[in-house]
N, C-alpha and C positions, 0 to 999 in steps of 0.2 A: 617498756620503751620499744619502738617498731624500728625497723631493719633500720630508715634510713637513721634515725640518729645513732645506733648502733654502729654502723658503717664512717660516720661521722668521726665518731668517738676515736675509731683504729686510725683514720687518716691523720687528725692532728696527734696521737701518741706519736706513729712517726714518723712523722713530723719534726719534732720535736726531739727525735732521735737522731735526727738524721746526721748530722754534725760526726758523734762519736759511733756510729755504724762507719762510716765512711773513712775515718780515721782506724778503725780497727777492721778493714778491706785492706789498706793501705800497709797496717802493719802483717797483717797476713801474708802479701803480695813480696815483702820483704824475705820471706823466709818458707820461702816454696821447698815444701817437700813432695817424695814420691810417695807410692801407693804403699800402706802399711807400713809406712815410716812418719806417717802425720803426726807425731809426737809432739810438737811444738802447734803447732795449727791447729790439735785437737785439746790441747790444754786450755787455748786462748776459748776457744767455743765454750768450753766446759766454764771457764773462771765466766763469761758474761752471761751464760745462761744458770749460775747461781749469783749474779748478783743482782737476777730479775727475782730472785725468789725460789726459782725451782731448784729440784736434786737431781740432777742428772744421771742417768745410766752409764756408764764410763765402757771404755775394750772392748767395745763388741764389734765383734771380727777386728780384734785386735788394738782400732783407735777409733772405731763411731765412739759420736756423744748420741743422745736422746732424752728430751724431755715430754715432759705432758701435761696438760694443761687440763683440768676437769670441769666441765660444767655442771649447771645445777642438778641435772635427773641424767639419766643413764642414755645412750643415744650411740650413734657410728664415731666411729675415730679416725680423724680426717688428720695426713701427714704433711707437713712442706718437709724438705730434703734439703738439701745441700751437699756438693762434694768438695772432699775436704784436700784431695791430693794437686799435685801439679804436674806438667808434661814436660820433655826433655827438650829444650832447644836451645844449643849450646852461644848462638851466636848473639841472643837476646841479651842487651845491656843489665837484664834484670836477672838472670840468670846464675842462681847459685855455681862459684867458683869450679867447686869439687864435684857434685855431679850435675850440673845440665840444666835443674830442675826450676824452670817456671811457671807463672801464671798464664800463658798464652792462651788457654783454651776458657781462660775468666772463671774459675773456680773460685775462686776468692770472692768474684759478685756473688756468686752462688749463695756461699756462706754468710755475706751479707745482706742477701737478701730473704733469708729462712729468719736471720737473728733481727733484722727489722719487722717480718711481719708477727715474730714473737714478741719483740717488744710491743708492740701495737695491741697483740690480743692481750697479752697481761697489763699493760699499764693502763689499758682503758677499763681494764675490769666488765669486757663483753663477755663473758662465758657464766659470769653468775645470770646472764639471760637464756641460754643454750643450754640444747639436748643433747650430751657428747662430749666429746675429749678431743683439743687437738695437740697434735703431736706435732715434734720439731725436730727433726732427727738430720744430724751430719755424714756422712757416708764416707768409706775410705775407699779408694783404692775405683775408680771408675776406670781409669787409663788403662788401657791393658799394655803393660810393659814390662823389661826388668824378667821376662817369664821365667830362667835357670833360679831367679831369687825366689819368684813365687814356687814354682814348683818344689821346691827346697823348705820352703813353710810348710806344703800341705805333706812332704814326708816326714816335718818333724809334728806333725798332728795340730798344724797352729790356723790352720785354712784348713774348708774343703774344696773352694771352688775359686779361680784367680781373680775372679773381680769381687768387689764391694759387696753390692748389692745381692749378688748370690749365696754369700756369704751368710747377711744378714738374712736371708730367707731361709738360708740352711738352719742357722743358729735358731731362728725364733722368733729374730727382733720383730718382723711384720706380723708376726702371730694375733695381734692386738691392734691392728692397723686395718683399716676397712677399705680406703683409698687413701691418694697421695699426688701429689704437686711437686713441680720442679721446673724451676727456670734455667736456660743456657742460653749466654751472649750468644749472637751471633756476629759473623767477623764482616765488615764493610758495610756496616748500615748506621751512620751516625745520628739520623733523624730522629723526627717521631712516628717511630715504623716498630710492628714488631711481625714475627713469623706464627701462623700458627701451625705447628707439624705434626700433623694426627701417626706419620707413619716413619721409620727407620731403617735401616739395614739391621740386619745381624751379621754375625759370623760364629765361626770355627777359628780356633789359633792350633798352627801348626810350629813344630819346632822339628828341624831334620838335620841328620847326619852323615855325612859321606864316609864311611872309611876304605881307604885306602892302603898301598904300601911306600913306604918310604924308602929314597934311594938317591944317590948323588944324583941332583939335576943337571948337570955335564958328563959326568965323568960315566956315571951308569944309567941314564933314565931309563932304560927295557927293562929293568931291574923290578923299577917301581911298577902304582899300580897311582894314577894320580886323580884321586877325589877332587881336586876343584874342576880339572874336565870333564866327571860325572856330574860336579854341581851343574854346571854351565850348560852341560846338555839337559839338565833336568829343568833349566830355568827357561832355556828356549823350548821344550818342550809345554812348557805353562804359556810362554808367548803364542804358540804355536794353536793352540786351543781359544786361543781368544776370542776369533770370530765365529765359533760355535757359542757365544754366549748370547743370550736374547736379551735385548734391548730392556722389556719389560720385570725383568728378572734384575735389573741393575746390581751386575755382577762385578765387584773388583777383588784380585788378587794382586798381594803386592808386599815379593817377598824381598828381602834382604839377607847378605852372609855378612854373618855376626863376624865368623872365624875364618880364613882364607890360607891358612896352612901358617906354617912356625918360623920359616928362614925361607928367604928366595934362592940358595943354591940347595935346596932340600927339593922332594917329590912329596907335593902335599899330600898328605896323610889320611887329615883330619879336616874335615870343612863343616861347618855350620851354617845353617838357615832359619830361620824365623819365618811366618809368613800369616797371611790371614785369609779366608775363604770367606765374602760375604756375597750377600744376595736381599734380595726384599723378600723372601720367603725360606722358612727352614729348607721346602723343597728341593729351591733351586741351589741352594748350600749344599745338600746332599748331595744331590747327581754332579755338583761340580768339583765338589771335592773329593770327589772318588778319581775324577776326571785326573784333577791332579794328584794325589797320588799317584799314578799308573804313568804323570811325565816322570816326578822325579825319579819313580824305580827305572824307569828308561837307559835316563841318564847312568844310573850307574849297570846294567846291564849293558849299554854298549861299552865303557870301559872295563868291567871288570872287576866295579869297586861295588861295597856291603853300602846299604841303606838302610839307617833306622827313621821308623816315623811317629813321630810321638803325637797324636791328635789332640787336643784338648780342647774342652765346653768353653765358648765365646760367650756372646752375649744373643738372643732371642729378639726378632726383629721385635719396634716400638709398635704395640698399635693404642693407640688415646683411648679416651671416652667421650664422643661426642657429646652427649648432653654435660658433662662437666667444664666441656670447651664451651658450650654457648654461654651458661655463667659464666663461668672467667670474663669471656668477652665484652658480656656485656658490662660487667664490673672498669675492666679497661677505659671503657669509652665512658662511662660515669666521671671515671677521675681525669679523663684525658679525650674530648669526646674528637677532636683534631686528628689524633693520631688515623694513620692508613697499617688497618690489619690483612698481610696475605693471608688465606687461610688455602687446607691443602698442597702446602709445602712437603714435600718428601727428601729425609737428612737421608743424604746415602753415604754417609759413616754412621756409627753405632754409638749406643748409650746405654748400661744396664739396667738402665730406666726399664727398656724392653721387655725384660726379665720379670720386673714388678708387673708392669703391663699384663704378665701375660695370670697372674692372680689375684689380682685386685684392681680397678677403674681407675686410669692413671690420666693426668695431664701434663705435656711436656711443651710448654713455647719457647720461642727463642725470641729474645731480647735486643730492641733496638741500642744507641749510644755509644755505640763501640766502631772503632775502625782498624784498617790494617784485617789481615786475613787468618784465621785458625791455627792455632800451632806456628805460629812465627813472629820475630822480633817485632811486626810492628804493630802485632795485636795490643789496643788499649781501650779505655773508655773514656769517653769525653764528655758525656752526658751522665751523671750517678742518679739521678733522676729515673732517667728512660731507661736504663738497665740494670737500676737497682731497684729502688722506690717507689716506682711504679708496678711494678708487677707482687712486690711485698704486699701492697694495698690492696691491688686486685685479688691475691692469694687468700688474704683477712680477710677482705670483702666476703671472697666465697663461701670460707669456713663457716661466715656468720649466714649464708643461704640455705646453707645445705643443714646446720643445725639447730635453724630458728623453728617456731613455732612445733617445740617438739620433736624437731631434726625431719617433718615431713617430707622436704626437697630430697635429701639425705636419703633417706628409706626409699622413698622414689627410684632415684638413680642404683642404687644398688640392686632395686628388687627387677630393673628392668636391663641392667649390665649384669649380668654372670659372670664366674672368671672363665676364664678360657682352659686355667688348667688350676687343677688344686695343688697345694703347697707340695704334698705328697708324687703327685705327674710330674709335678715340675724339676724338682731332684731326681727324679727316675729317668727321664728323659735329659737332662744335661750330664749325669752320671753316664749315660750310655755312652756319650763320647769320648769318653775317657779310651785312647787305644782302639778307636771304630777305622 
């Protein structure tokens, strides 16, 4: 059978799926959890991806699922992803009650759009033409949030690293994985449009603390010693640094106090901050976050108050694989030839997509059908076509490229993409950050 009716075959499976994909987005969307709490989100992935037939991999890093799908002779193992968690936006109508946690950043297409191009490759029975394996794998934990809960996992030895994907590269799960795919909504493009973004931010996650002395705030404040005035000098100090940031380096910091002291007739004590350091380069992530450490010690040097800083490993800026982006694309315009693709789009927020990026040949688009903006109440889709099922096919399409006639295409792109770091640089190098 040759490509095209093999390609064929994926598009009417689903097709044909499409109904109860869309319906099980929908119940997903219903019961948004956060990172490492996908308990119910990763049950539903696990129950539909055995009831295409496969046995899934269950708890890795906690609540990934993973499956795989084998073809006829031995060949590369090509991954679609999906992230399984959701983000905190409390104002959102859809917004679980008790913590926060929605769909807004479209996670839930995500997931439906890994479990449509699986159904597609299995129901069509294309892989008993294929050289290779493809893999279906859920991911938990993308958002970086919640960090006092994560860091509290990885001293009970249940993580090593706060995001998903790090996680599963620590663990192993990629170990069998040659490259990988992964679609993200994007927020205000309801058309037939999609992004291609070869490139992302990284960052660093910082977590800090003011301590101070506590003392009547009337009666004695000389007494005291007051950490949210050290926070606040520390935070104007990070404002203060801004316009040393280069343009090219697309630098944002952008912290938050979690904790702001205990009683307002008290002398804050105790203050908390969160914050992130990114940049489009590890580089420029370094030199800037040194930068800011050295505001917040500031801060509390000119009051008087202790500073702890806790650094921790972010996410490794995204960079693609171009020649696995012109497949895709051209896949795209086969099933949709209308569509208007941007290509060289740069996301200056982060995905641990990156991460993968940076050991195996990765593609990351972002997806038309959706309106309203990223992380807020009126992100939705209104097209499941153009930000689901569209890019499912294109995914399948590729898989069938890249492992047809022997997995040539396949072997190709690999022997001509190296990874940038191996699995081993990779933990050695996000390890460093720990406390840098």
């Amino acid at each position: 059978m040759d490509k095209k009716e093999l390609k064929e075959k994926v598009c009417r499976a689903i097709d044909e799926a499409a109904d109860i994909i869309e319906k099980l987005a929908a119940d997903i969307e219903r019961e948004p959890e956060l990172g490492y709490k996908e308990e119910k989100t990763s049950k539903k992935v696990a129950d539909y991806m055995r009831s295409l037939g496969t046995e899934p991999a269950e708890h890795l890093a906690i609540t990934g699922v993973k499956s795989r799908v084998k073809g006829k002779a031995a060949g590369p193992s090509v991954a679609i992803l999906g992230e399984l968690d959701g983000i905190v936006c409390m104002d959102s109508p859809k917004a679980d009650p008790q913590t926060g946690a929605t769909h807004a950043c479209g996670h839930n297409l995500q997931i439906a759009c890994l479990l449509a191009a699986m159904t597609g490759i299995v129901k069509s029975g294309v892989m008993d033409e294929l050289s290779g394996d493809a893999v279906f794998m859920a991911v938990p934990a993308e958002e970086y949030v919640e960090l006092a809960y994560r860091k509290r996992l990885i001293g009970e030895g249940k993580i090593h690293f706060l995001t998903g994907k790090g996680n599963l590269i620590y663990e192993g799960a990629f170990d069998d994985v040659d490259m990988s795919m992964m679609v993200h909504a994007n927020g205000n493009l309801p058309g037939k449009e999609m992004y291609i973004g070869p490139t992302s931010n990284g960052f660093i996650g910082k977590t800090v603390r003011y301590i101070g002395k506590s003392a009547h705030a009337a009666a004695a404040p000389h007494e005291g010693i007051n950490a949210l005035n050290a926070a606040m000098l520390g935070l104007m100090g990070i404002n203060s640094l801004r316009e040393t940031f280069r343009e090219e380096d697309v630098v944002r910091v952008h912290p938050i106090i979690t904790q702001g002291g205990d009683l307002v007739n008290n002398v804050p004590s105790d203050v908390r901050i969160e914050t992130y350091v990114r940049a489009k380069t590890m580089e420029a992530i370094n030199s800037t976050h040194e930068k800011v450490d050295n505001a917040l010690k500031g801060g509390a040097l000119a009051i008087g108050a202790k500073v702890e800083i806790d650094t921790l490993p972010g996410m490794l800026p995204l960079a693609c694989c171009e020649d696995m982006y012109s497949i895709f694309i051209d896949n795209v315009k086969t099933v949709e030839p209308e569509i208007k693709i941007t290509q060289g789009f740069h996301f200056n927020a982060s995905t641990d997509m990156g991460d993968v990026s940076h050991i195996m040949p990765v593609i990351h688009p972002y997806s038309g059908g959706n309106v309203g903006s990223l992380h807020t109440k009126d992100f939705k889709y209104v097209d499941f076509h153009e930000c689901v099922l569209l890019p499912a096919k294109a995914f399948a399409m590729t898989i069938i490229d890249l492992l047809y006639d022997d997995a040539a295409l396949g072997k190709k792109v690999l022997a001509e993409n190296p990874p940038i770091l191996t699995k081993e640089e990779y933990i050695a190098k996000m390890d460093a950050y720990f406390n840098s």
